[in-house]
KOLNULUM-888348 format. One record per residue (C-alpha): residue number from 1; residue in one letter; x, y, z. Coordinates in pm, 1 decimal, padded with zeros to 6 digits. Layout:
<r><resi>NUM</resi><resn>a</resn><c1>X</c1><c2>Y</c2><c3>Z</c3></r>
...
% end
This chain:
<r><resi>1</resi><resn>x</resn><c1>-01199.9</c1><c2>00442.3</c2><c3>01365.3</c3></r>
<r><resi>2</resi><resn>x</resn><c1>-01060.4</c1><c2>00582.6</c2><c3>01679.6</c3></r>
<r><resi>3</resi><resn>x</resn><c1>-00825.9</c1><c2>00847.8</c2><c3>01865.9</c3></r>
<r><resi>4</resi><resn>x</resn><c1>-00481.8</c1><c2>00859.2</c2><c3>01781.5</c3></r>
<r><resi>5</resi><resn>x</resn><c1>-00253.5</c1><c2>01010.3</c2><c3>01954.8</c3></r>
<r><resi>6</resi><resn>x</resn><c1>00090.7</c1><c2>01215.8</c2><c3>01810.8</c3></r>
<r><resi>7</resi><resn>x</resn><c1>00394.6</c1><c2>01134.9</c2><c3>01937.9</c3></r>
<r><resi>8</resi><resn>x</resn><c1>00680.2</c1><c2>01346.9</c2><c3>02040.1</c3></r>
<r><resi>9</resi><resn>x</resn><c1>00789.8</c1><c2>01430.5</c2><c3>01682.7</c3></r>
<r><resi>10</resi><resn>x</resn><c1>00460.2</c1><c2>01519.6</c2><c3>01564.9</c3></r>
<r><resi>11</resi><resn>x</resn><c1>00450.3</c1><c2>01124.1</c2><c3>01413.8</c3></r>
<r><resi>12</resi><resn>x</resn><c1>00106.5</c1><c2>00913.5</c2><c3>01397.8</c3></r>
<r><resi>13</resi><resn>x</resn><c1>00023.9</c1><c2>00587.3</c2><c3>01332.3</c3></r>
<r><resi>14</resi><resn>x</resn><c1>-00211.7</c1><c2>00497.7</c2><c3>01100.6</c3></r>
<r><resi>15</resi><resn>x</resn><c1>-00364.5</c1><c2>00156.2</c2><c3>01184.3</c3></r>
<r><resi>16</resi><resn>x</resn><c1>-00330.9</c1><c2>-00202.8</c2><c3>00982.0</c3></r>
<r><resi>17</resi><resn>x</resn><c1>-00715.7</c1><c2>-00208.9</c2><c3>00917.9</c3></r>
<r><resi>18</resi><resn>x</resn><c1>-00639.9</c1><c2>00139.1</c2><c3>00739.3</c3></r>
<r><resi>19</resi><resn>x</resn><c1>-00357.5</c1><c2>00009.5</c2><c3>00566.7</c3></r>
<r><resi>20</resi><resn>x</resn><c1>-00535.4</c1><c2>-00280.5</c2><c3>00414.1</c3></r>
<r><resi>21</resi><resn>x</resn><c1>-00907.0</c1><c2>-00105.9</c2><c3>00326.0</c3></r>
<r><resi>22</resi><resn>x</resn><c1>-00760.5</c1><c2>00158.7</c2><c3>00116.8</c3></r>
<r><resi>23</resi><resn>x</resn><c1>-00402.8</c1><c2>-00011.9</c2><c3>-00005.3</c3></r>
<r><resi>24</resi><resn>x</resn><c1>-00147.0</c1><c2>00201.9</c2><c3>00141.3</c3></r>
<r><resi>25</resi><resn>x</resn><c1>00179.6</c1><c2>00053.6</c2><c3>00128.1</c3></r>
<r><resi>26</resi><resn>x</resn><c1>00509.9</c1><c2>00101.8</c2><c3>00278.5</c3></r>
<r><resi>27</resi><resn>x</resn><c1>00654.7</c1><c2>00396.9</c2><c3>00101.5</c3></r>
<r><resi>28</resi><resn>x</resn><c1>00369.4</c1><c2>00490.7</c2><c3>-00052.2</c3></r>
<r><resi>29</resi><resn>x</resn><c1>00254.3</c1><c2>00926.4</c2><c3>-00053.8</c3></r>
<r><resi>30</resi><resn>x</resn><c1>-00036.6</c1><c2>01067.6</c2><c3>00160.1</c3></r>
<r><resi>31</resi><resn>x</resn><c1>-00155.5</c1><c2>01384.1</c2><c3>00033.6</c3></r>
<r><resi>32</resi><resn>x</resn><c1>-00268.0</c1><c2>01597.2</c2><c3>00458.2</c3></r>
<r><resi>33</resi><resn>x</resn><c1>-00457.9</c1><c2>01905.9</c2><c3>00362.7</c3></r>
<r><resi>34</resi><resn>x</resn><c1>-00741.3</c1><c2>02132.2</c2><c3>00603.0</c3></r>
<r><resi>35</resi><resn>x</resn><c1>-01094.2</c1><c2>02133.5</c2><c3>00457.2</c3></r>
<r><resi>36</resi><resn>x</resn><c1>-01346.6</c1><c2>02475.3</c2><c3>00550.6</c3></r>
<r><resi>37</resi><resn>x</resn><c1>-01486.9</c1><c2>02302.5</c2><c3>00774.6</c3></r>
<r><resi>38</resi><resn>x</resn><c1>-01135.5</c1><c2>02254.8</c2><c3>00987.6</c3></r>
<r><resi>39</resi><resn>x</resn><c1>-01108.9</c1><c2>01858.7</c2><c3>00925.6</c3></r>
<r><resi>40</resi><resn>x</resn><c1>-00765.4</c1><c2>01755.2</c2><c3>00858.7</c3></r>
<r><resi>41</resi><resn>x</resn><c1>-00832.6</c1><c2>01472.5</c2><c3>00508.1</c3></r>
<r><resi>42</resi><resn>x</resn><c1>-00528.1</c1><c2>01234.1</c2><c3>00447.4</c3></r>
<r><resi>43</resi><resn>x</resn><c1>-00591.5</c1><c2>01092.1</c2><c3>00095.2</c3></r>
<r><resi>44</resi><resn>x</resn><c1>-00347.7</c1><c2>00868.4</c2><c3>-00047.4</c3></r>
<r><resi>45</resi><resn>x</resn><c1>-00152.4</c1><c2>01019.8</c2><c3>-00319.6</c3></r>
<r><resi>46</resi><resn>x</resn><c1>-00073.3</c1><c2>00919.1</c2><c3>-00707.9</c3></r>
<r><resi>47</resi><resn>x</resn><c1>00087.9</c1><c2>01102.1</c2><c3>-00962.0</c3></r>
<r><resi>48</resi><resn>x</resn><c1>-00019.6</c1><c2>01178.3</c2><c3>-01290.5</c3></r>
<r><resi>49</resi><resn>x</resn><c1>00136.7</c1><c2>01311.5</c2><c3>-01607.3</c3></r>
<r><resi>50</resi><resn>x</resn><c1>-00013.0</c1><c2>01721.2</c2><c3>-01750.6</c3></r>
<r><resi>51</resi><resn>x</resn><c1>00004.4</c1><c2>01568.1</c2><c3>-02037.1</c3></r>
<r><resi>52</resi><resn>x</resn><c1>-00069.3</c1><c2>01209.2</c2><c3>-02124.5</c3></r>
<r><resi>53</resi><resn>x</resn><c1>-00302.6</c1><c2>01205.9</c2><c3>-01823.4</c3></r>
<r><resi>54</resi><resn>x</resn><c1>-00118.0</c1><c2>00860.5</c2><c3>-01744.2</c3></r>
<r><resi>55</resi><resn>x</resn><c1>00019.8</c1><c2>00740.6</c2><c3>-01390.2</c3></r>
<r><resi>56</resi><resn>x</resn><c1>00312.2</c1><c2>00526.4</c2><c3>-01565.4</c3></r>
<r><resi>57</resi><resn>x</resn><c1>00598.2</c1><c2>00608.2</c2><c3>-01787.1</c3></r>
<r><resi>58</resi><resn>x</resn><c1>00640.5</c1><c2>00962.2</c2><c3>-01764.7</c3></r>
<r><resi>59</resi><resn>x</resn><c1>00758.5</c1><c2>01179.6</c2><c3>-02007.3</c3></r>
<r><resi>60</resi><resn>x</resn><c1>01015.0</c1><c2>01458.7</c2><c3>-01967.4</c3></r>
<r><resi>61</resi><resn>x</resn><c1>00924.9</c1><c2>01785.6</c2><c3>-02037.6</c3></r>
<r><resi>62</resi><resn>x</resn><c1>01188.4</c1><c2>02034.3</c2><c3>-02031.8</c3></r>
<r><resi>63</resi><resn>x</resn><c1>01416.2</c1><c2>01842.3</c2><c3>-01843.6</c3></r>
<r><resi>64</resi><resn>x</resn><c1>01101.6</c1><c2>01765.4</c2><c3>-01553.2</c3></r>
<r><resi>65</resi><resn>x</resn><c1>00896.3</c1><c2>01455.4</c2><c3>-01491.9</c3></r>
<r><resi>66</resi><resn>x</resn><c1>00532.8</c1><c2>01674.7</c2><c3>-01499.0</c3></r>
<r><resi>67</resi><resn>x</resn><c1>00281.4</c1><c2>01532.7</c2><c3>-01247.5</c3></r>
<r><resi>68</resi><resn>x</resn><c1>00053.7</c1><c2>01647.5</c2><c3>-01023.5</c3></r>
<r><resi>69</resi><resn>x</resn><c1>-00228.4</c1><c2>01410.0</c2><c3>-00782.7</c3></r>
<r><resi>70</resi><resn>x</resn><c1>-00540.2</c1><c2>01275.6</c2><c3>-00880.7</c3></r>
% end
């Protein structure tokens, strides 16, 4: 896809073509995390409910919206 380079608040831009091949929207969550291998992954994020195992209308638990990502 190409080199990006970080600017001077450790900011990058992730290209239109990205934006529109895997739907990322303004506002939307990426999930950054360092495989063995050293690669740094962005994968976009959702949340899902512990219990229902649904991504809409969660329900409280304990006072807590319960989600983790896909």
């Amino acid at each position: 896809m190409g080199i990006f380079i970080f600017d001077n608040l450790g900011r990058v831009v992730l290209p239109k073509k990205l934006h529109d091949t895997f739907k990322i929207d303004v506002g939307d969550s990426l999930e950054i995390f360092v495989t063995n291998n050293q690669e740094i992954v962005f994968r976009k994020y959702e949340a899902v409910c512990h219990i229902c195992g649904t991504v809409e209308e969660f329900i409280m638990v304990k006072g807590k919206q319960e989600y983790d990502i896909v």
